[in-house]
C-alpha positions in Angstrom: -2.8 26.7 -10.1 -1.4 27.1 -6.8 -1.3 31.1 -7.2 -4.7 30.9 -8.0 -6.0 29.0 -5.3 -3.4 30.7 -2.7 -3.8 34.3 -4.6 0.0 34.7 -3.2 -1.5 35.5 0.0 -0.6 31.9 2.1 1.4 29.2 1.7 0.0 25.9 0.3 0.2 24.2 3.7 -1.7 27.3 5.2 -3.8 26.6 1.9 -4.6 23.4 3.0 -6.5 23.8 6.4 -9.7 23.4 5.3 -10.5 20.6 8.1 -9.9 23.5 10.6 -12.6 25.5 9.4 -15.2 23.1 8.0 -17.1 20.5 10.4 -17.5 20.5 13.9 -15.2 22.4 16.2 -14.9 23.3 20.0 -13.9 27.3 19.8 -13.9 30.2 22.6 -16.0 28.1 24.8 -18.7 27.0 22.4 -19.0 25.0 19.6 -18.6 26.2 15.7 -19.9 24.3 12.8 -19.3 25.0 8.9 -20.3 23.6 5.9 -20.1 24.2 2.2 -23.1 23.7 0.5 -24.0 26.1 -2.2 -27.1 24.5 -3.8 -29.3 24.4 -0.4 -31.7 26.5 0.8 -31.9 25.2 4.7 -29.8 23.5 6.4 -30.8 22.0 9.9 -28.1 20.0 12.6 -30.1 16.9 14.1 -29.4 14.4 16.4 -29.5 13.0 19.8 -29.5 16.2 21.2 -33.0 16.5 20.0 -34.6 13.4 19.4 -34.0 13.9 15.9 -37.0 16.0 15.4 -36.1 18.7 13.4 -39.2 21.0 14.6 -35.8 21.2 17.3 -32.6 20.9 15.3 -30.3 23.7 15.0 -30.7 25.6 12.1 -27.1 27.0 9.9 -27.2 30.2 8.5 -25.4 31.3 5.5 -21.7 32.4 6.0 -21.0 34.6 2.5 -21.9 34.5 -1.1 -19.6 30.9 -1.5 -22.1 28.3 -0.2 -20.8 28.6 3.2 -23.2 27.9 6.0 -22.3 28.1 9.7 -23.8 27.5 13.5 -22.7 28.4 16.6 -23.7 27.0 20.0 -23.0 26.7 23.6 -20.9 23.8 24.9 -23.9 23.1 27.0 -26.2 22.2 23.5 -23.7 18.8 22.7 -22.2 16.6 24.4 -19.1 13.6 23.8 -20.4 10.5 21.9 -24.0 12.7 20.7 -24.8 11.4 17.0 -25.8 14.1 14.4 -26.1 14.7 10.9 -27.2 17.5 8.7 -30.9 18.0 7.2 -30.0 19.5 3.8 -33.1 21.2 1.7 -32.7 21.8 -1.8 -34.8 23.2 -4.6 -37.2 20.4 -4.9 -36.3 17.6 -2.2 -34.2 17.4 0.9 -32.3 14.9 2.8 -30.2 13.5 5.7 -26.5 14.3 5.4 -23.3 13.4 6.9 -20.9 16.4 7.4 -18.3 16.4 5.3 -15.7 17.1 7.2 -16.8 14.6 9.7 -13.9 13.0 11.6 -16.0 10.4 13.3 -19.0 8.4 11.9 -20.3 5.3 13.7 -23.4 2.5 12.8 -25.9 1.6 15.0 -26.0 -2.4 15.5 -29.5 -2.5 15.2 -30.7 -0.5 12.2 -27.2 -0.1 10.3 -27.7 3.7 10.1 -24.5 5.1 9.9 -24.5 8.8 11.7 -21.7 11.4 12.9 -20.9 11.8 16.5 -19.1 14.0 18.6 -15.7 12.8 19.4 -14.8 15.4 22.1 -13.0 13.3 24.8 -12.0 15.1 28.3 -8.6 14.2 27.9 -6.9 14.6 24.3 -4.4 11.4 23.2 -0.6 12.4 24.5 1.7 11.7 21.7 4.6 9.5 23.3 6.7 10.4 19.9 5.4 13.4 18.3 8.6 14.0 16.6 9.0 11.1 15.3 10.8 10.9 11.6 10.8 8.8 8.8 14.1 6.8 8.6 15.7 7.2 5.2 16.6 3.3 4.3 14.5 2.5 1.3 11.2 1.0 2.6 10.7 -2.2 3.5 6.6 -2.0 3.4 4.1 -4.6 5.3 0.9 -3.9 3.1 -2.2 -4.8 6.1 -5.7 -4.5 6.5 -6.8 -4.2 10.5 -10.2 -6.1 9.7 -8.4 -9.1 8.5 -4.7 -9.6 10.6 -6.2 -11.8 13.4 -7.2 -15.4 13.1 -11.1 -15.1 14.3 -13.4 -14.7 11.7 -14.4 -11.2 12.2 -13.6 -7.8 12.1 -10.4 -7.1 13.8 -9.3 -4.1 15.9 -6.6 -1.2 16.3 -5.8 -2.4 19.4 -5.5 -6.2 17.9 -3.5 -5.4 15.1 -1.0 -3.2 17.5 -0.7 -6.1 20.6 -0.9 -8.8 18.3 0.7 -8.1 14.6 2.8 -5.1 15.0 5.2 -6.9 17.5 5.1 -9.7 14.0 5.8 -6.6 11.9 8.7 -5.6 13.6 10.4 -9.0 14.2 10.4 -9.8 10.1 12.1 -7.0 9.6 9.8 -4.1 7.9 10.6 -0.6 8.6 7.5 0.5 7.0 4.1 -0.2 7.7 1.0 0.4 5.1 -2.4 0.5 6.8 -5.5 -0.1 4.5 -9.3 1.1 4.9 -8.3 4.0 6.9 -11.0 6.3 6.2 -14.9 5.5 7.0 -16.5 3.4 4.3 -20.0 2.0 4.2 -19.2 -1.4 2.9 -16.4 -3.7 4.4 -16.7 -5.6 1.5 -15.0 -2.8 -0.4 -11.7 -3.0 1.1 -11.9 0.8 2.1 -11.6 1.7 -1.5 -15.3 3.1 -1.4 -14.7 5.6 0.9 -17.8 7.9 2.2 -16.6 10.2 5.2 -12.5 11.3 4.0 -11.9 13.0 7.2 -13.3 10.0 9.8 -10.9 6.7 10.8 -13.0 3.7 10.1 -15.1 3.3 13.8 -15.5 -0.6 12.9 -11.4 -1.0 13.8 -11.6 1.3 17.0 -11.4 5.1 17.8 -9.5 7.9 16.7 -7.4 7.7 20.2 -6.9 4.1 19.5 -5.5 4.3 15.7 -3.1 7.0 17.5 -1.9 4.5 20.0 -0.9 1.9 16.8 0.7 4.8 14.8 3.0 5.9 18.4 3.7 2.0 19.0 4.9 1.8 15.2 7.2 5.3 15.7 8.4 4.0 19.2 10.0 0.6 16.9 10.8 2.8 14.3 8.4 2.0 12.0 7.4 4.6 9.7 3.4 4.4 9.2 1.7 5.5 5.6 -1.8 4.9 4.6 -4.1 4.0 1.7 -5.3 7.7 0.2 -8.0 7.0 -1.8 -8.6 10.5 -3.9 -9.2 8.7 -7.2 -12.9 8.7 -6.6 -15.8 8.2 -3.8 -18.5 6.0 -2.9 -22.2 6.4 -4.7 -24.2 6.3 -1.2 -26.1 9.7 -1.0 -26.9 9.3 2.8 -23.5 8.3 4.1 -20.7 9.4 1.2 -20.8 13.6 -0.4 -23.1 12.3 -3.4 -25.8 14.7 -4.3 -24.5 16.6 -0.8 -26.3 19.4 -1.6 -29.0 18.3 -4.3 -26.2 18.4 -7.1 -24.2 15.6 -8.6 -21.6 18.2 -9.4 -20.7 19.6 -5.8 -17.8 17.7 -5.6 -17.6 15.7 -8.9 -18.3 15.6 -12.1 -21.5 16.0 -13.7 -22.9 13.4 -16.0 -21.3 10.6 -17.4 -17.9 11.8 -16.4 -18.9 12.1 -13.2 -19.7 8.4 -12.9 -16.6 5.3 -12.9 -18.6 3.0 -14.5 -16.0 0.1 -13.3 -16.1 0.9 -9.7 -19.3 2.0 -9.4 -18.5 5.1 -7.5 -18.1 9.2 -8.3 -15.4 10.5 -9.8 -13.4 13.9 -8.5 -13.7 17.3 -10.6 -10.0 18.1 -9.9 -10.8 21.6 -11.8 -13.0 23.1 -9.3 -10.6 25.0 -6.2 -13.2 23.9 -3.6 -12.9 20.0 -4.4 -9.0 21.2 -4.6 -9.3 22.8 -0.8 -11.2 19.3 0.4 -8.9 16.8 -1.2 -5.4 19.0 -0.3 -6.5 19.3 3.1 -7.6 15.7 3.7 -4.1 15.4 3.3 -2.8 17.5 5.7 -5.4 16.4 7.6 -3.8 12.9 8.4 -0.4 13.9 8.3 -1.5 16.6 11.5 -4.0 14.8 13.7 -3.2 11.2 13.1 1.2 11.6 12.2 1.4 9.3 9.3 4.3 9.3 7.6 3.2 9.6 3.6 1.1 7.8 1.8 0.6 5.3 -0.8 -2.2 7.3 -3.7 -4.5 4.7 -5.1 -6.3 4.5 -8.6 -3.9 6.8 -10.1 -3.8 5.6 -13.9 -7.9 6.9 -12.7 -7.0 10.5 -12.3 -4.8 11.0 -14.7 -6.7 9.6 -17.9 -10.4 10.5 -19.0 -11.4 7.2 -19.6 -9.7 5.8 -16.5 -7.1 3.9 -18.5 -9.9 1.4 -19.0 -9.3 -1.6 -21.7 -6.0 0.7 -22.7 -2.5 -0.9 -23.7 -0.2 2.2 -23.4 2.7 1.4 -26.1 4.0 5.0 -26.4 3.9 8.6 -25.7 1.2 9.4 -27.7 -0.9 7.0 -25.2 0.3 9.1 -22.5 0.2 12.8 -23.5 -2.7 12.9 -25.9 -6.1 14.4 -25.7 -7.6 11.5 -23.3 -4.7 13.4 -20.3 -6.7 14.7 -17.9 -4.2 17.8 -17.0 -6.7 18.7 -13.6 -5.9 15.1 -12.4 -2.5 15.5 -12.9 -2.1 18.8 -11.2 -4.0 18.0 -8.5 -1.6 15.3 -7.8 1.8 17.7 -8.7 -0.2 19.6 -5.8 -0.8 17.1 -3.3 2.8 16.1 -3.6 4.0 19.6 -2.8 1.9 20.2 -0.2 2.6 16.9 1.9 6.6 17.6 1.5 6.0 21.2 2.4 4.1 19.9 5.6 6.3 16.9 6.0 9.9 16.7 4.0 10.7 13.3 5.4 7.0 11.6 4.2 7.0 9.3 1.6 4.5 8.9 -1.3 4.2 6.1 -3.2 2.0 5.8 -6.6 -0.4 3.3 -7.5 -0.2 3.5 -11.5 -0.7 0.6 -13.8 -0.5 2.7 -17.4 3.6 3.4 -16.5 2.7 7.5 -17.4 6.3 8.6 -17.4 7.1 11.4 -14.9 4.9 10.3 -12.3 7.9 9.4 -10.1 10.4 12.4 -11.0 10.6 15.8 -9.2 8.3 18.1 -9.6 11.3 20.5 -10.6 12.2 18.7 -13.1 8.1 18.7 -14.8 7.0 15.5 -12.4 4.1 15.3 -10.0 6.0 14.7 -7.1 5.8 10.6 -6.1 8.9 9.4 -4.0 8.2 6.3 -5.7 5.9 4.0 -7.5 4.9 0.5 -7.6 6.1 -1.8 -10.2 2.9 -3.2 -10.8 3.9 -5.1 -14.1 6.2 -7.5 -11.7 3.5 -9.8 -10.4 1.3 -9.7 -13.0 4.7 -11.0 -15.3 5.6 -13.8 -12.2 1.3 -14.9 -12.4 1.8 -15.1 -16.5 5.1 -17.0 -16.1 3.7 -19.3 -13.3 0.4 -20.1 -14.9 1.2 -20.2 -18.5 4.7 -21.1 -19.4 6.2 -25.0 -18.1 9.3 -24.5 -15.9 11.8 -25.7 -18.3 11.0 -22.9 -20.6 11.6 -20.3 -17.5 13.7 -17.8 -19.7 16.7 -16.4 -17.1 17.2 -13.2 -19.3 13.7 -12.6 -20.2 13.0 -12.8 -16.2 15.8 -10.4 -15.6 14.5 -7.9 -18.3 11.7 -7.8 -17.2 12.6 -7.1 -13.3 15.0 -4.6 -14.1 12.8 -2.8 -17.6 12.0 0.7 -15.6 13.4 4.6 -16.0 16.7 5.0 -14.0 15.2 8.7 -12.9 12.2 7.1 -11.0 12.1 4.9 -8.1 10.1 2.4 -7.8 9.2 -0.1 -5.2 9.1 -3.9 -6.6 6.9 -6.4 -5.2 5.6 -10.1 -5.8 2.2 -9.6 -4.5 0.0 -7.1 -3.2 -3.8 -7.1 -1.9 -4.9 -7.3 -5.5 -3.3 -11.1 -6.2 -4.9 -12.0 -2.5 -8.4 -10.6 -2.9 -11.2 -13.4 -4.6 -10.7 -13.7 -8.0 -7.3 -14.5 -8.0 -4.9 -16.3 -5.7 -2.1 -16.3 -3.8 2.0 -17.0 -5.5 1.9 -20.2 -2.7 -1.7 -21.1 -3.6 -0.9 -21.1 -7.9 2.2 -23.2 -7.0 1.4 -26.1 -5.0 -2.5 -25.9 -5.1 -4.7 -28.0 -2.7 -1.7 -29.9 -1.7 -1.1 -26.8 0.6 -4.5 -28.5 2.6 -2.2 -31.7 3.2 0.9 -31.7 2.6 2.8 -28.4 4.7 4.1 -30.7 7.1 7.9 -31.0 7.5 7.6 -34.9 7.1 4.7 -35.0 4.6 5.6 -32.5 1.7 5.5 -34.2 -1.5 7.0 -32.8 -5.1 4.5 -30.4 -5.8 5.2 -28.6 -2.6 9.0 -28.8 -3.2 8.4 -27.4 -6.0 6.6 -24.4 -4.1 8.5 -24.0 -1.6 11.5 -23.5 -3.7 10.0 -21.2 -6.3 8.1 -19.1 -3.6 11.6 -18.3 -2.3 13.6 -17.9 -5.6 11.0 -15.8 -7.1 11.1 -13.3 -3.7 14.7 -13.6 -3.8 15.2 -12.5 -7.6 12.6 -9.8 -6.8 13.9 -8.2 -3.7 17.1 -8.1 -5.3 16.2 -6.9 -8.8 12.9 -5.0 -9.3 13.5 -1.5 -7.0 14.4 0.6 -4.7 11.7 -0.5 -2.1 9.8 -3.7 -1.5 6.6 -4.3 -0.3 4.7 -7.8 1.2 1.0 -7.9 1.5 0.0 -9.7 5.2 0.5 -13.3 6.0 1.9 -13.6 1.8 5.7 -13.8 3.5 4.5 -17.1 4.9 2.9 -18.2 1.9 -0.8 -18.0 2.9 -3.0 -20.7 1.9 -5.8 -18.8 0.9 -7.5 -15.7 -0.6 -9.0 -12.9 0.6 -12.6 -12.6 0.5 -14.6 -10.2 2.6 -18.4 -11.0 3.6 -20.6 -10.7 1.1 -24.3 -11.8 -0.4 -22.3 -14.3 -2.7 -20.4 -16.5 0.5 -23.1 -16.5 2.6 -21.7 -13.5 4.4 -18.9 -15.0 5.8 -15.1 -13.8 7.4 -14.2 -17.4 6.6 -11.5 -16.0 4.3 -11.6 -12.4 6.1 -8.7 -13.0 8.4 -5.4 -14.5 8.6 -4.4 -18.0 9.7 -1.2 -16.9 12.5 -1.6 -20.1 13.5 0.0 -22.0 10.6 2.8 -19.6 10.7 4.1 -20.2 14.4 3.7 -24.5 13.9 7.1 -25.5 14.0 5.7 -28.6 12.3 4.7 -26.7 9.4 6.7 -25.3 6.7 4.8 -22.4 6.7 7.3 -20.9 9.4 10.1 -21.7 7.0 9.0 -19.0 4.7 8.5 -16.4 7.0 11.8 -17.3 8.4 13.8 -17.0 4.4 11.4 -14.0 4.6 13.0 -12.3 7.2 16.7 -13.1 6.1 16.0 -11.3 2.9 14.8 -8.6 4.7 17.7 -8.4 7.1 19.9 -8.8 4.1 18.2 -5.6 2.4 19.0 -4.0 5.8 22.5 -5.0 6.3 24.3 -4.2 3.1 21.6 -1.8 1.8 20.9 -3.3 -1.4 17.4 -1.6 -2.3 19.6 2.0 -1.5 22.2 0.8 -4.4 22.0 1.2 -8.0 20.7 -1.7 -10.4 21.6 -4.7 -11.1 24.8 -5.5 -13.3 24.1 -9.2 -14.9 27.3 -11.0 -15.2 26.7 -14.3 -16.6 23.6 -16.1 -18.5 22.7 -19.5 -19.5 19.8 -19.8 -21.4 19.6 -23.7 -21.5 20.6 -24.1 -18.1 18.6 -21.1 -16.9 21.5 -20.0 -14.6 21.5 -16.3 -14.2 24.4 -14.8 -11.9 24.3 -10.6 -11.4 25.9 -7.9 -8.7 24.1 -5.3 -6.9 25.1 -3.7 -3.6 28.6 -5.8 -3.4 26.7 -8.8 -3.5 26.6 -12.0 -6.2 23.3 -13.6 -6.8 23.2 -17.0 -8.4 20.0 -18.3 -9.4 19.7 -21.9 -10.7 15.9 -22.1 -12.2 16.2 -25.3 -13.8 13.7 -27.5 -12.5 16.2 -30.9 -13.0 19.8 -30.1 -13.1 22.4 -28.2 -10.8 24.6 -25.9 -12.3 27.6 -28.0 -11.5 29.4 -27.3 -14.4 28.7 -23.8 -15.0 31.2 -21.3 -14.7 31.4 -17.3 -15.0 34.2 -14.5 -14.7 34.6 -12.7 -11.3 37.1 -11.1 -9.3 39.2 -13.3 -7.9 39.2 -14.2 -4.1 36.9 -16.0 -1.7 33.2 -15.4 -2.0 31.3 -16.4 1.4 27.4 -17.2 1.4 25.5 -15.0 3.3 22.0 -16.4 2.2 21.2 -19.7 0.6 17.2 -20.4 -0.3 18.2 -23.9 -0.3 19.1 -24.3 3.5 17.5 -26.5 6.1 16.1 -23.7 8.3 14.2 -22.4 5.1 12.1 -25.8 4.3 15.3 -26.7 1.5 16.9 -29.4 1.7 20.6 -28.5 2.8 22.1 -29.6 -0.8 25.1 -27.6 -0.5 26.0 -29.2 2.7 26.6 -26.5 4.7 29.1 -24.8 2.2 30.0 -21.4 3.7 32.8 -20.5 1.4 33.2 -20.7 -2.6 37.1 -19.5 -3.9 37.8 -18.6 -7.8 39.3 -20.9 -10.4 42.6 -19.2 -11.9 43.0 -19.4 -15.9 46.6 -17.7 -16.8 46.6 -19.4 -20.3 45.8 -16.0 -21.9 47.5 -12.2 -21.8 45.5 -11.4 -18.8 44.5 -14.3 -15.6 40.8 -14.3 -15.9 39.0 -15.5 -12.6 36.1 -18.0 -12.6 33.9 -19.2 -10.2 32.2 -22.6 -10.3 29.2 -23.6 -7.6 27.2 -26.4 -7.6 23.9 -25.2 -7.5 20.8 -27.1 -7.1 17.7 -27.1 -9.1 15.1 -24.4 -8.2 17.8 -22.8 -5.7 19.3 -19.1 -5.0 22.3 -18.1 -3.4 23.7 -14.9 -2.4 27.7 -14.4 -2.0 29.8 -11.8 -0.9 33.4 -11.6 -1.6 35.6 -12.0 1.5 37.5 -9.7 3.3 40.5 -11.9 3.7 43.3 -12.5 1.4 42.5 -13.2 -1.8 42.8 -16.6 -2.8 42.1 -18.9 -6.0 42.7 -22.2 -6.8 
């Protein structure tokens, strides 16, 4: 496929320049605007420039025999901040159009109209860190939407999210940053998965220039910054999104039924045509060039890869994967888009959103993959929101948990998480929220927990813990979840009254040192500095070392670290013993501990030393810790002598 869309004349990068060609562009002292459009018959550019009469619009004239139309005009005939869009005629009908390749679309306040306008500032943004490149620690991601990271209740902004959240971001320890509802989309309510204009940064959240300033800051800290690519299918709006762009339903997507996700309500891509293939591959290029993201994380993927979606489908074996219901152009598209955003970027990341497990998805493409760095565990949370709401914590089976956090392919990496913006959004809630409830409302106060909060508190961390240290090699935390947020996300809608009541994140219960809410995002940030400091999502997996069902006491090793996990909601694991090395092994995180809303029942035990048993051939070595109930500890063995007892 690449030879045929690159005849062997360019490379795919080169390939991939479509953005520089299509839409509107400032060239030789004029401006130059193209569009593809091969089922219209007129096509007219109308605006503020002429009262949006089109008795004084612009006409394009066709560029070729491929559906190419084109206009050129004096600098004079538009101006920064102009609105326009295109008056596209058809056989039978005509209509108002936003470019395609529009790279900024704003509403108007008073009649909601969204419209292109001319972004053509007098000064272009300086980049402060152009060369700026990804680090390569595994990726500590902090999943956030810019609309919802401040506490007010409405829409937040670029510049709000980099004065306000970033410096958060970069104080708990993330190295990575994941921006959602990049791209222009009609409806908030959507969470930018409905997107209409690909090429334009949301103008609700700010301007280009100011996105640019958040993506520098980030670089400047370190941070790497990827975004939400949504290529697995496009709104259904006609007058803001590519929908019947040229009088077709098959322009850019499918035609008929296939053409239609009848779950999302929105059109689906036909990944077998080269001009969708041109669009899609350099929207990608597109961000990595003008905006310097650093990779990106490809949603609705089980979507492009299956006919019907992956809808209502249990995939128990190969034949569920590889059968007729494959949709090979979905897959090379993506084998493609991965290619292309290495070739442009070796140090990017790209990260796979793909509930159906399709094997290969995460290998090399050498080696018959599509491409992925990684991809996201997405059987993790929905296993801990099973285990949480349907099984009683004395049935919490240690080596079921451990199977399960550790059941993936050794040749793909994956990045493990408890919860993402799926378990926050309406519907569903929050770990913290299934845990302790409405007792979050009253009873988050260091002097006014009661059980059902201990309870929380303790599994919110143990569950984190056991996940970090188990289910990856990458971890990823939604916004405000590392603190245990008390409430879902719901964007304004017709069914709550329209409100941002539950559109925006309460900071403010975080930085109360009178709540416990701080205590998480504190244990929050020593896991992450732990990840950081002996790089234990860089290290192979997990070896188990010891297992007690009927205590549910688990102990395993990754990264030269022991992690003891006591899930028993009664007992400690006083008299539970297991084979190690022998020497000293010093604690270097305890969930348990004052500072993280525990309750300090290892009294400030810094040290634990091995038992000696020389009754047999060979001394065996045995460590014994009194671990409380609901508690984690992570040890490492000391560099000084060793020493038993």
């Amino acid at each position: 496929m690449e030879t045929k869309l690159t005849k062997g004349r360019m490379s795919l990068a080169d390939f991939a320049a479509g953005h520089e060609h299509y839409g509107l562009h400032r060239r030789g002292g004029g401006w130059v605007f193209r569009e593809w459009a091969p089922n219209a018959t007129a096509i007219l550019l109308v605006g503020d420039f002429c009262g949006w009469q089109s008795e004084a619009a612009y006409p394009l004239a066709p560029a070729g025999e491929g559906g190419d139309w084109e206009l050129r005009l004096p600098l004079s005939a538009l101006k920064h901040g102009d609105r326009y869009k295109l008056l596209v005629h058809w056989p039978g009908g005509s209509g108002e159009r936003i470019p395609s390749h529009a790279r900024r679309v704003v509403q108007d306040p008073e009649t909601n109209i969204f419209a292109a306008e001319v972004w053509a500032p007098e000064e272009h943004y300086a980049w402060r860190y152009p060369d700026f490149r990804r680090s390569s620690d595994a990726p500590r991601i902090y999943e956030a939407h810019v609309g919802i990271a401040q506490d007010a209740e409405r829409v937040g902004t670029f510049d709000e999210f980099r004065e306000n959240v970033l410096p958060r971001v970069i104080d708990a320890g993330y190295n990575t940053l994941q921006l959602m509802a990049v791209q222009e989309h009609p409806y908030y309510g959507s969470c930018g998965y409905h997107v209409s204009s690909f090429f334009a940064v949301s103008s609700r959240f700010g301007t280009p220039y100011e996105l640019k300033q958040l993506v520098d800051a980030a670089h400047e800290a370190g941070l790497s910054v990827i975004m939400d690519l949504v290529h697995s299918h496009a709104v259904r709006n006609e007058a803001e999104g590519l929908s019947r762009f040229d009088g077709t339903l098959h322009q850019y997507f499918h035609g008929g039924e296939r053409g239609l996700h009848r779950v999302w309500d929105s059109r689906c891509f036909d990944y077998g045509k080269p001009e969708v293939l041109h669009f899609l591959l350099s929207n990608c290029r597109f961000w990595l060039d003008e905006y310097r993201f650093d990779g990106f994380r490809f949603d609705g993927v089980t979507s492009m890869l299956f006919l019907d979606h992956g809808l209502e489908r249990i995939f128990t074996s190969y034949e569920d994967y590889f059968g007729p219901n494959f949709d090979e152009c979905g897959a090379v598209y993506l084998a493609l888009a991965n290619k292309l955003i290495h070739q442009v970027r070796p140090d990017a990341i790209t990260i796979a959103e793909d509930v159906s497990g399709t094997p290969g998805v995460a290998a090399p493409l050498a080696q018959g993959g599509l491409g992925f760095n990684y991809r996201l565990a997405m059987g993790i949370p929905d296993y801990w929101i099973k285990l949480v709401k349907h099984v009683p914590d004395h049935e919490w089976h240690v080596g079921d948990i451990f199977h399960e956090l550790t059941n993936r392919r050794e040749e793909e990496k994956v990045i493990g998480y408890v919860e993402c913006h799926d378990q926050a959004l309406v519907g569903d809630q929050t770990l913290m929220f299934r845990l302790a409830g409405v007792n979050m409302y009253d009873h988050m106060g260091a002097t006014c927990r009661n059980m059902q909060i201990d309870r929380a508190m303790a599994l919110h961390k143990v569950i984190r813990l056991l996940t970090v240290a188990t289910a990856g090699h990458g971890y990823l935390n939604f916004i405000g979840n590392e603190f245990g947020h008390p409430e879902w996300l719901d964007f304004p809608r017709e069914g709550n009254g329209w409100s941002y009541a539950h559109a925006c994140r309460q900071w403010h219960l975080r930085d109360d040192p009178e709540l416990l809410y701080r205590c998480l995002a504190e244990f929050d940030k020593a896991l992450l500095a732990l990840c950081q400091r002996h790089g234990l999502l860089d290290s192979s997996v997990p070896e188990r070392l010891f297992e007690h069902t009927g205590r549910q006491v688990i102990a395993f090793a990754r990264a030269g670290l022991l992690f003891l996990a006591n899930l028993n909601p009664e007992h400690s694991a006083d008299d539970v013993a297991f084979e190690v090395p022998a020497g000293a092994y010093d604690v270097v995180l305890e969930s348990d501990a004052e500072a993280f809303g525990g309750h300090g029942r290892l009294s400030g035990s810094v040290s634990f030393r091995t038992r000696g048993d020389f009754a047999g051939e060979a001394p065996r070595h045995r460590l014994r810790i009194p671990l409380p109930p609901r508690a984690a500890l992570v040890l490492r063995k000391s560099d000084r002598r060793d020493q038993v007892w």
